[in-house]
C-alpha positions as MATLAB code, in Angstrom:
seq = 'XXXXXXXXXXXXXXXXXXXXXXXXXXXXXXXXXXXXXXXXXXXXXXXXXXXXXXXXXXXXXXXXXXXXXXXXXXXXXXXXXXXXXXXXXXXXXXXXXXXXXXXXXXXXXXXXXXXXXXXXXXXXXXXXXXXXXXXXXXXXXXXXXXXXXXXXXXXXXXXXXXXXXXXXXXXXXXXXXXXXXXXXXXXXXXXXXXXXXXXXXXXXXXXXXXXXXXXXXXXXXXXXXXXXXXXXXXXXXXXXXXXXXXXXXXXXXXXXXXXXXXXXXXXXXXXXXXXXXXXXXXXXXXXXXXXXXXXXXXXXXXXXXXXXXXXXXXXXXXXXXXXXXXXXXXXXXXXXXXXXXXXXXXXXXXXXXXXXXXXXXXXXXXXXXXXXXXXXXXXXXXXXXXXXXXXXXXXXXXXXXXXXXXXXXXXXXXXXXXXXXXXXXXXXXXXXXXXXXXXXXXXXXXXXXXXXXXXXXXXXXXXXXXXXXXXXXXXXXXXXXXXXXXXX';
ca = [
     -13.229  -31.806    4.220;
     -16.200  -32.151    2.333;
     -18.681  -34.260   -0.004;
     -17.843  -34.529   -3.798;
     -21.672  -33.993   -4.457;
     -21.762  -30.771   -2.010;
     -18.606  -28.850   -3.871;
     -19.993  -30.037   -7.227;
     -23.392  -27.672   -6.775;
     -23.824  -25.859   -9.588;
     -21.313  -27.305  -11.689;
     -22.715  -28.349  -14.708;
     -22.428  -31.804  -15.389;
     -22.038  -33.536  -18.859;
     -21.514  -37.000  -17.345;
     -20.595  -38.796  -14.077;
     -18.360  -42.147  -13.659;
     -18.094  -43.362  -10.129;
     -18.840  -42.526   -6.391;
     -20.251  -39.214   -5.590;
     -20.172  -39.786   -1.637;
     -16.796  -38.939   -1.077;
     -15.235  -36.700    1.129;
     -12.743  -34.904   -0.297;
      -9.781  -32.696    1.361;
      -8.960  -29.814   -0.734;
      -8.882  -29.056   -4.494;
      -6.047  -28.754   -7.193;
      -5.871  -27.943  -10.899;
      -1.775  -28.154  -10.234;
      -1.349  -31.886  -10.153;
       2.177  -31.614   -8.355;
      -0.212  -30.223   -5.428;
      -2.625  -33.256   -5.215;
      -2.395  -34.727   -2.008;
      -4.584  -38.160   -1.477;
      -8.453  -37.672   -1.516;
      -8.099  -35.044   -3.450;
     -10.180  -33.735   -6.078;
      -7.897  -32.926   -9.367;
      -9.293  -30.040  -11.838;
      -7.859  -30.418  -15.405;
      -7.472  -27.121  -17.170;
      -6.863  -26.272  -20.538;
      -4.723  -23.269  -19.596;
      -2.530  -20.635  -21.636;
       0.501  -22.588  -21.258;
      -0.368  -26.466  -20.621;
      -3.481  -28.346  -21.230;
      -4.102  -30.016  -17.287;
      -5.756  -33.527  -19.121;
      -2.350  -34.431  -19.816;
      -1.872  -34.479  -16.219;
      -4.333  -36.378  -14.701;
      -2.662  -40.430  -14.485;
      -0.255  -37.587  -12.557;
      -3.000  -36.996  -10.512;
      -4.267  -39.689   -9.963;
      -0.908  -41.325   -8.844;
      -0.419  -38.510   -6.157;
      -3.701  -39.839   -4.678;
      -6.454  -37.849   -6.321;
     -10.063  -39.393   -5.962;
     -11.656  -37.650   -8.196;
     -11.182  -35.641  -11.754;
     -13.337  -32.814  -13.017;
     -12.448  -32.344  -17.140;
     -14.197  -31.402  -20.517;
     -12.239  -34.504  -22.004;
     -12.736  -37.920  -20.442;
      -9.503  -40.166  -20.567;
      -9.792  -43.313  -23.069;
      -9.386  -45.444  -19.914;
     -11.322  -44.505  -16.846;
     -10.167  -46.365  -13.625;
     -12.371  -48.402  -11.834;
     -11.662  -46.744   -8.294;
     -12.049  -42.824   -9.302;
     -14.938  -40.983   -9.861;
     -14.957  -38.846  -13.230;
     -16.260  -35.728  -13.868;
     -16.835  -34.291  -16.958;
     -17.976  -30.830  -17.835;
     -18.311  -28.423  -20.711;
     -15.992  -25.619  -19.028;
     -13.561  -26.955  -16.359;
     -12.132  -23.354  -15.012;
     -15.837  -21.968  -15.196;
     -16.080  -25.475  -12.392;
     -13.733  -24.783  -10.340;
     -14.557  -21.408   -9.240;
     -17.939  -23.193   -8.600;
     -16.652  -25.901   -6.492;
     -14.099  -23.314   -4.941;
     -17.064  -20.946   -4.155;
     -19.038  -24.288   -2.329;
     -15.761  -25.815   -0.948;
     -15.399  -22.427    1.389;
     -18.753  -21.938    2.197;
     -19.918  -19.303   -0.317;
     -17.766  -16.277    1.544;
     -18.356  -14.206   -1.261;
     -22.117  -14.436   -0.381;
     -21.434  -13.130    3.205;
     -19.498  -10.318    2.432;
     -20.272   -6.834    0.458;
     -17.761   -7.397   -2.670;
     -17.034   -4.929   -5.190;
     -14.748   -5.534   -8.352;
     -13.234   -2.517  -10.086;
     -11.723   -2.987  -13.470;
     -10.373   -1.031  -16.622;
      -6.949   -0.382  -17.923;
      -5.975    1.913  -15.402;
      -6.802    3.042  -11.926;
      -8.227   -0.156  -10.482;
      -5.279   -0.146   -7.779;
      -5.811    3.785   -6.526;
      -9.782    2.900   -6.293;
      -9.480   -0.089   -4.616;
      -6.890    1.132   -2.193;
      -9.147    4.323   -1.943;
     -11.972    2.316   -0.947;
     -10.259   -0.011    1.300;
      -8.530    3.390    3.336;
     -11.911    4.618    3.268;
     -14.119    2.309    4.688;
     -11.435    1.561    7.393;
     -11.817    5.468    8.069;
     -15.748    5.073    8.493;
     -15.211    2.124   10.838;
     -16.346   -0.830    9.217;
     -13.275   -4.129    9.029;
     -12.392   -4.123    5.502;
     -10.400   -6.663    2.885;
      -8.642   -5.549   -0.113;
      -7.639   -7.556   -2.747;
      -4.784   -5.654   -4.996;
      -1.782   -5.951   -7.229;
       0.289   -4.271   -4.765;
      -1.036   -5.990   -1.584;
      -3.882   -7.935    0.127;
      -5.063   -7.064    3.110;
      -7.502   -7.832    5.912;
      -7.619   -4.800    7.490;
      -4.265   -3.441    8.172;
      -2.931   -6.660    8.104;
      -1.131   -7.201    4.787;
      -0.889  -10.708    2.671;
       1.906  -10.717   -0.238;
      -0.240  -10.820   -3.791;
       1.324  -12.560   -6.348;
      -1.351  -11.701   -9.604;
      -3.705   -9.144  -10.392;
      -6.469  -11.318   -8.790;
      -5.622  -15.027   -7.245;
      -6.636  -18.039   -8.498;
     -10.184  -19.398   -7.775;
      -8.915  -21.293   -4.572;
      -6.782  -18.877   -3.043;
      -9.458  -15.814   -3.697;
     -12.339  -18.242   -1.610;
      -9.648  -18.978    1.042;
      -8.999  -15.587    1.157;
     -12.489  -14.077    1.684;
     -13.391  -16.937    3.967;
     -10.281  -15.552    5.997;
     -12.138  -12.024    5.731;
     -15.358  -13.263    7.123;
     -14.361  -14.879    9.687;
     -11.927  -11.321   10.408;
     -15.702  -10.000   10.309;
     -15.288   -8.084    6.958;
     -18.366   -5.909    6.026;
     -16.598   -5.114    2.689;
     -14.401   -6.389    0.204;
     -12.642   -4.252   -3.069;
     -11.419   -6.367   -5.692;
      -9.455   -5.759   -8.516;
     -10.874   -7.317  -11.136;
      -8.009   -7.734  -14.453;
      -9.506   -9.053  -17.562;
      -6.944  -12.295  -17.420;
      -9.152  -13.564  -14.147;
     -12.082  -12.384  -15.767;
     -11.392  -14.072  -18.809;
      -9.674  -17.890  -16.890;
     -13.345  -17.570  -14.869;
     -11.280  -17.340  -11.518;
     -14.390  -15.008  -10.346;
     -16.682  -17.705  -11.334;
     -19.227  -18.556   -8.065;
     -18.567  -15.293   -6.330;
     -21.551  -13.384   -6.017;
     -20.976   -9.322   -6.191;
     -22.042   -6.761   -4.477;
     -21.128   -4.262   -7.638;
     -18.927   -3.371  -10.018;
     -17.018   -0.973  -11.230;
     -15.548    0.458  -14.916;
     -12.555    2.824  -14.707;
     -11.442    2.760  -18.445;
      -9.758    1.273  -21.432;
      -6.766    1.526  -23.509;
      -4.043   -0.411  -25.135;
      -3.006   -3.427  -22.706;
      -2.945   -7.126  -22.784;
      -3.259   -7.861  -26.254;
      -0.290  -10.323  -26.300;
      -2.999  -12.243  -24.157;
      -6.472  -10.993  -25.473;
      -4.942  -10.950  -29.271;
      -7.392   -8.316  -30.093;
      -9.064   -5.530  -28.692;
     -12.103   -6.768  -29.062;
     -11.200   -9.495  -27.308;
      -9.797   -7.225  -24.287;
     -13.481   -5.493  -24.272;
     -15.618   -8.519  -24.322;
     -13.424   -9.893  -21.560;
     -13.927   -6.253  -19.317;
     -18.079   -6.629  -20.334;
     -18.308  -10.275  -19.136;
     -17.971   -8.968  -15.421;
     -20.923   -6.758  -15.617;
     -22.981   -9.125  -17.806;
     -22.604  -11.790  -15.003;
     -23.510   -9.000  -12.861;
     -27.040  -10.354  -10.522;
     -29.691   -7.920  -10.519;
     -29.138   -7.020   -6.240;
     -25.791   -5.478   -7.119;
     -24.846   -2.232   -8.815;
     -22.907   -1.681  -11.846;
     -21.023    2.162  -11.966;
     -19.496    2.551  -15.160;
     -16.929    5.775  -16.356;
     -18.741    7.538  -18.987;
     -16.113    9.671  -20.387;
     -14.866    6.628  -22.245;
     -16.563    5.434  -24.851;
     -16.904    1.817  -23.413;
     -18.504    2.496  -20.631;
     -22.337    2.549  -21.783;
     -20.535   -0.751  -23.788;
     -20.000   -2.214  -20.426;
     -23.905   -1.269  -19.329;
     -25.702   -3.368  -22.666;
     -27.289   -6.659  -21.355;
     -26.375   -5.696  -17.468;
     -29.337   -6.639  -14.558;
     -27.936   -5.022  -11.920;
     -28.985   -1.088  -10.554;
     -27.042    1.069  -13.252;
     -25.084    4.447  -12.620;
     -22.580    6.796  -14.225;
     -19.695    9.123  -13.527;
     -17.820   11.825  -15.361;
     -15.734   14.757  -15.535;
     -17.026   15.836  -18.929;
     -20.557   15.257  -19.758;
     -24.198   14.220  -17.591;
     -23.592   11.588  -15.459;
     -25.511   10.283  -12.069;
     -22.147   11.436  -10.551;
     -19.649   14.492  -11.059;
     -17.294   16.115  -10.815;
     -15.239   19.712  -11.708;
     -11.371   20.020  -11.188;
     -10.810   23.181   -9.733;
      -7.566   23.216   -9.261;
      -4.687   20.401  -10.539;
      -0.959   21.297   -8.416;
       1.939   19.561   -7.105;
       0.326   19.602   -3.515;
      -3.168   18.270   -4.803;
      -6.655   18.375   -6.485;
      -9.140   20.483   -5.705;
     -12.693   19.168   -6.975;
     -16.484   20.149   -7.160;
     -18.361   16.991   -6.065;
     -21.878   17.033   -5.558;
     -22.009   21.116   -5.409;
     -18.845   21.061   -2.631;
     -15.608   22.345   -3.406;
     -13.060   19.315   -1.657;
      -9.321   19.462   -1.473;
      -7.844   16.283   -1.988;
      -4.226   15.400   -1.733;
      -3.987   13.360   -4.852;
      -2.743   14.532   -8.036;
      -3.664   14.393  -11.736;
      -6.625   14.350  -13.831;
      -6.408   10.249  -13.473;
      -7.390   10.718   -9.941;
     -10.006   12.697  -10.296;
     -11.587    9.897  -11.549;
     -10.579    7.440   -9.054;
     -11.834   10.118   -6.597;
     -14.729   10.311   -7.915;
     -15.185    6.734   -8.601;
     -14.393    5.411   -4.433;
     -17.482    8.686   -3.753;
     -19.585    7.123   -5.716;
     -19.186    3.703   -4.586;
     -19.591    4.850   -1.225;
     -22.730    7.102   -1.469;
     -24.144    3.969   -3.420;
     -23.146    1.651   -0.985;
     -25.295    4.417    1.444;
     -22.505    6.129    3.383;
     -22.903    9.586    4.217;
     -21.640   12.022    1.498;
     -20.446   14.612    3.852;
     -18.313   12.052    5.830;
     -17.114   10.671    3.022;
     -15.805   13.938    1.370;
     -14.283   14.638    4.888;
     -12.421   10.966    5.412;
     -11.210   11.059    1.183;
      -9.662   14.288    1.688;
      -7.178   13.007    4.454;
      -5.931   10.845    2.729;
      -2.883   10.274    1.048;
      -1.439    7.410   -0.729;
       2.008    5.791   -1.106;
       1.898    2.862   -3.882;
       3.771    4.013   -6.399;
       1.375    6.093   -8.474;
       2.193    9.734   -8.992;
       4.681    9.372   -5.784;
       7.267   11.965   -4.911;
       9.943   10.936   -3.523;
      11.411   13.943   -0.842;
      14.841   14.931   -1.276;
      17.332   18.238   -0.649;
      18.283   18.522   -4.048;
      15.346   21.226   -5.128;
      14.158   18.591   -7.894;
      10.372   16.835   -7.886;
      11.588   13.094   -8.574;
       7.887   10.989   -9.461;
       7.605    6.984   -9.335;
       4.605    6.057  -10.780;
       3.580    2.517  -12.532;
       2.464    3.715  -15.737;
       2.638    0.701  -18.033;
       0.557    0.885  -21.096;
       0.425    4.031  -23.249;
      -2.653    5.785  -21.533;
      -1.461    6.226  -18.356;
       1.987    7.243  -19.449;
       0.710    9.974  -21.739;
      -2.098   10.764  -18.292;
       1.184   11.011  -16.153;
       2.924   13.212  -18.636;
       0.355   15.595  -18.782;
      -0.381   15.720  -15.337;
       3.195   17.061  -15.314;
       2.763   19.441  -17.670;
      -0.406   20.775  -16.145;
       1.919   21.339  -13.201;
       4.880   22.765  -14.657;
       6.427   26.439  -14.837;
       7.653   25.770  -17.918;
      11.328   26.962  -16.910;
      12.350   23.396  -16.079;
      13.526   20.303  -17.568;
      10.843   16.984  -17.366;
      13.506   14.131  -17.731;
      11.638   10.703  -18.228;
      12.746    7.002  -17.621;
      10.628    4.051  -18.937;
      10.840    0.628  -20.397;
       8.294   -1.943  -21.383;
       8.158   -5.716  -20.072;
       9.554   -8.710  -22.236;
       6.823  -11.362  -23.465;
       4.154   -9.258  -23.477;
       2.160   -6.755  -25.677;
       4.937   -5.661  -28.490;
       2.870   -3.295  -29.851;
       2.762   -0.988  -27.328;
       6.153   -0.381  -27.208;
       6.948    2.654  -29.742;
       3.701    4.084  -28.473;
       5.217    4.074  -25.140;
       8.222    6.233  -26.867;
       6.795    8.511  -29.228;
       4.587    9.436  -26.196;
       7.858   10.021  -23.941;
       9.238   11.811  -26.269;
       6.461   14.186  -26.652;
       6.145   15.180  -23.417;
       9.257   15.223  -21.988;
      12.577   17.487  -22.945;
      14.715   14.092  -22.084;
      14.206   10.552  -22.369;
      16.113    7.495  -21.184;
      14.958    3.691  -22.351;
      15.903    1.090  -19.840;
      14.701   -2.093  -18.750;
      10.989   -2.968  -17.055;
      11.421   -6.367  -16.023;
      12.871   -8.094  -19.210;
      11.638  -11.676  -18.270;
      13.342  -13.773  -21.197;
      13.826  -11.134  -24.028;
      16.468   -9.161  -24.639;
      16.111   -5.703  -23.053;
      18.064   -4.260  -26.388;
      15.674   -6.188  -28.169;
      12.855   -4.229  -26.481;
      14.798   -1.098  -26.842;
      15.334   -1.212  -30.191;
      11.307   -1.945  -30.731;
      11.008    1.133  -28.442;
      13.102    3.007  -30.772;
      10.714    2.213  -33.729;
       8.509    4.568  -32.310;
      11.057    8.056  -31.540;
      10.448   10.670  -34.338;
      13.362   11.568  -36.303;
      13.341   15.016  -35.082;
      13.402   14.256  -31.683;
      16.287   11.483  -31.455;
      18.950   13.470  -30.031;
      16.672   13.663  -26.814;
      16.504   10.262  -26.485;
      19.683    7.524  -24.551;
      19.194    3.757  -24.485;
      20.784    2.435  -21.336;
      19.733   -1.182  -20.435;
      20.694   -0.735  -16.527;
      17.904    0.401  -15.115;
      19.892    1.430  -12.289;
      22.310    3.342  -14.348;
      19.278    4.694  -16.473;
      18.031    6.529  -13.231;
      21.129    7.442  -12.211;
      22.099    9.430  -15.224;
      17.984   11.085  -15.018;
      19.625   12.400  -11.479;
      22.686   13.699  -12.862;
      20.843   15.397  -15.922;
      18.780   16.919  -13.586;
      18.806   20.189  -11.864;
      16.998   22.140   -9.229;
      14.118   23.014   -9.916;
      13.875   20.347  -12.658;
      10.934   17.105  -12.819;
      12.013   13.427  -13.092;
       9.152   10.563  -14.139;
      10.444    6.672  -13.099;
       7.937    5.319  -15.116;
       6.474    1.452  -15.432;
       7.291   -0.028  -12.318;
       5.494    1.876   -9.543;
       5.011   -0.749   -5.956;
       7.117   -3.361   -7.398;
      10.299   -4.039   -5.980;
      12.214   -6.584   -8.160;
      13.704   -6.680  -11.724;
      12.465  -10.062  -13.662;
      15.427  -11.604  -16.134;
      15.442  -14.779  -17.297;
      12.747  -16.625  -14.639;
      14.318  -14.921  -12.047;
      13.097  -11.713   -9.818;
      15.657   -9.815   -8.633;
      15.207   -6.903   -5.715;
      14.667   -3.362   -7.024;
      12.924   -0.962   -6.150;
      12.228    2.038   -8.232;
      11.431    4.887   -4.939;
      14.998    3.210   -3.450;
      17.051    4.079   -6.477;
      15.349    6.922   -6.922;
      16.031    8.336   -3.590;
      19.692    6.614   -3.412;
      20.734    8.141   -6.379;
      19.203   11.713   -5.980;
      21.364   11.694   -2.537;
      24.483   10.490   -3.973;
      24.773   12.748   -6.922;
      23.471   15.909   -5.782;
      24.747   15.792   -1.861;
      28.637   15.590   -2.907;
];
């Protein structure tokens, strides 16, 4: 419980109708949540516009309203609110309603396109391997320490994030590593926290059924380092054009990375195989047992944070090395059938073609790369024959399935996929809607020797038609099928 007045710091206020001495026991911007003495944030979200919900509100036994449009009729016995931006408010009044966690904690945010879930993992693995209590906030998982919480978005909503790094201090967190997606960026759900540093991986075609533009996408990546306070760091990829973007109009302590050009950090690959990465870092030649040009950079990116954050480079070289993840990027999964099967979440155009080549970095040449994707319903369209023409390029067979269809049609977003196979390369390419059956035939294409790609889905583990998630889990099929076809 608190005082309306406390969790209202730093809100700014347009007007105020009503008491400002109440105590108030949580915060909502669902009204079907608002419990009585409540305080009731209206929204004007992507799908509904919260004003139309506050009588709602108010009839569940909300106290108070926060809004950018006051109702025609104000009642008598609750206090109203208004502001100019009510999400920007409620990660405000989230931020004073926990007791300004953030401000306890060291919290870094990594976005870009691709790579914010291998850095932040990195970093979380890390840290726990230099001894400090760690949270990580992820798309696959949140965790304080090794204790994992189920993560339903990219980043939570501005309650849920403050509940969640109050639960890390009092765990006695020293760090926190965020994943920062430009949808949370862009709703102000990381309004109020106060950063420790940030990070820039990349970007590349994603999100524009959202962001309409990308433009739009970029501004919404820049807004975390413009909001950046001059104590924390900002370390931004180099190698991509946006990354000095990122840097224009940012307070905080600046730094680079590359693979390519100067940077305040770098790195050399050495060597790029099946079993791992070999790297120059800092004049030291480090075997790591990731994979892929892509992780180079994430590599690269989790040192840097750490050497800025003051750990020891050495020990940090040492602990990175050991480890090896399992969250469904660039994953093998083992089998007795002589072929290298590879789950990895590769989503959006740039990673897929980074995956691809990864494999053909690695490759003999002598074998088959067999390659399994879909795209997602009711999202970006116009990544979708990107998605194929890039499959088809680098692989000798493609299947198109299903990626979580949500309410479209997955022939629908086959046939879009289709727009995008060159005419010369059609006969390489089978549409198969089962996603199931679309792996299954990969495994019976395949022989030893050969390299499969299970491509889009990664961690997850359910199939999304029509509203409703259904299990399935890419690395299970994967492995069931492999087994059943090639150990008759």
């Amino acid at each position: 419980m608190a005082l309306l007045k406390d969790i209202l710091y730093k809100v700014k206020l347009l007007s105020v109708s009503g008491n400002m001495e109440l105590d108030v026991n949580s915060i909502h911007f669902d009204s079907r949540k608002v419990l009585n003495n409540d305080v009731f944030v209206a929204i004007n979200g992507t799908q509904v516009d919260g004003h139309e919900y506050i009588e709602a509100a108010i009839e569940k036994g909300a106290k108070a309203i926060v809004c950018e449009n006051l109702p025609k009729k104000l009642n008598p016995e609750i206090t109203y609110i208004q502001t100019d931006n009510s999400a920007r408010a409620l990660g405000l009044m989230a931020d004073n309603f926990y007791d300004h966690p953030s401000s306890k904690l060291s919290l870094v945010a990594i976005t870009g396109t691709n790579g914010k879930t291998t850095t932040v993992t990195l970093l979380h693995q890390l840290f726990r391997r230099l001894g400090y209590n760690v949270g990580l906030l992820s798309t696959v998982q949140n965790q304080i320490n090794e204790s994992v919480i189920p993560a339903t978005h990219t980043t939570p909503d501005a309650m849920q994030l403050n509940e969640l790094l109050q639960k890390m201090v009092k765990a006695g967190c020293s760090y926190v590593f965020m994943e920062a997606s430009s949808h949370a960026i862009d709703q102000e759900r990381m309004s109020g926290l106060k950063l420790a540093g940030a990070v820039f991986s990349n970007i590349s075609h994603d999100h524009l059924d959202y962001h309409k533009s990308f433009e739009s996408y970029i501004k919404a990546k820049k807004k975390l380092f413009d909001e950046l306070p001059a104590t924390a760091f900002a370390l931004v990829n180099v190698d991509d054009k946006r990354g000095m973007v990122m840097l224009q109009n940012c307070k905080a302590t600046k730094y680079t990375y590359s693979l390519k050009m100067m940077a305040n950090y770098r790195a050399k690959v050495l060597s790029n195989a099946i079993q791992g990465l070999e790297l120059n870092i800092d004049q030291k030649d480090v075997w790591f047992r990731l994979i892929g040009y892509f992780n180079a950079y994430n590599l690269l990116a989790t040192y840097a944070v750490a050497t800025i954050l003051e750990e020891d480079s050495i020990e940090v070289l040492t602990h990175l090395s050991q480890i090896e993840l399992k969250n469904g990027r660039f994953e093998q999964i083992p089998n007795n059938a002589g072929i290298t099967a590879i789950v990895d979440y590769a989503h959006t155009p740039d990673a897929l073609e980074n995956v691809l080549h990864t494999i053909d970095n690695i490759r003999t040449g002598n074998e088959q790369v067999l390659t399994v994707i879909g795209c997602g319903g009711n999202r970006d369209k116009d990544k979708r024959p990107l998605m194929a023409e890039i499959a088809c390029r680098l692989s000798d067979r493609v299947i198109l399935t299903s990626d979580n269809p949500r309410n479209e049609e997955p022939g629908q977003i086959i046939a879009d996929m289709q727009k995008g196979v060159p005419i010369s390369q059609v006969r390489k390419v089978t549409n198969l809607p089962d996603r199931k059956e679309a792996i299954k035939l990969a495994c019976s294409f395949a022989q030893k020797g050969d390299i499969i790609l299970v491509a889009g889905k990664g961690h997850e583990t359910y199939q999304e038609i029509k509203g409703v998630k259904h299990h399935f889990d890419d690395k299970e099929t994967v492995n069931e099928m492999l087994n059943l076809i090639h150990n008759r």
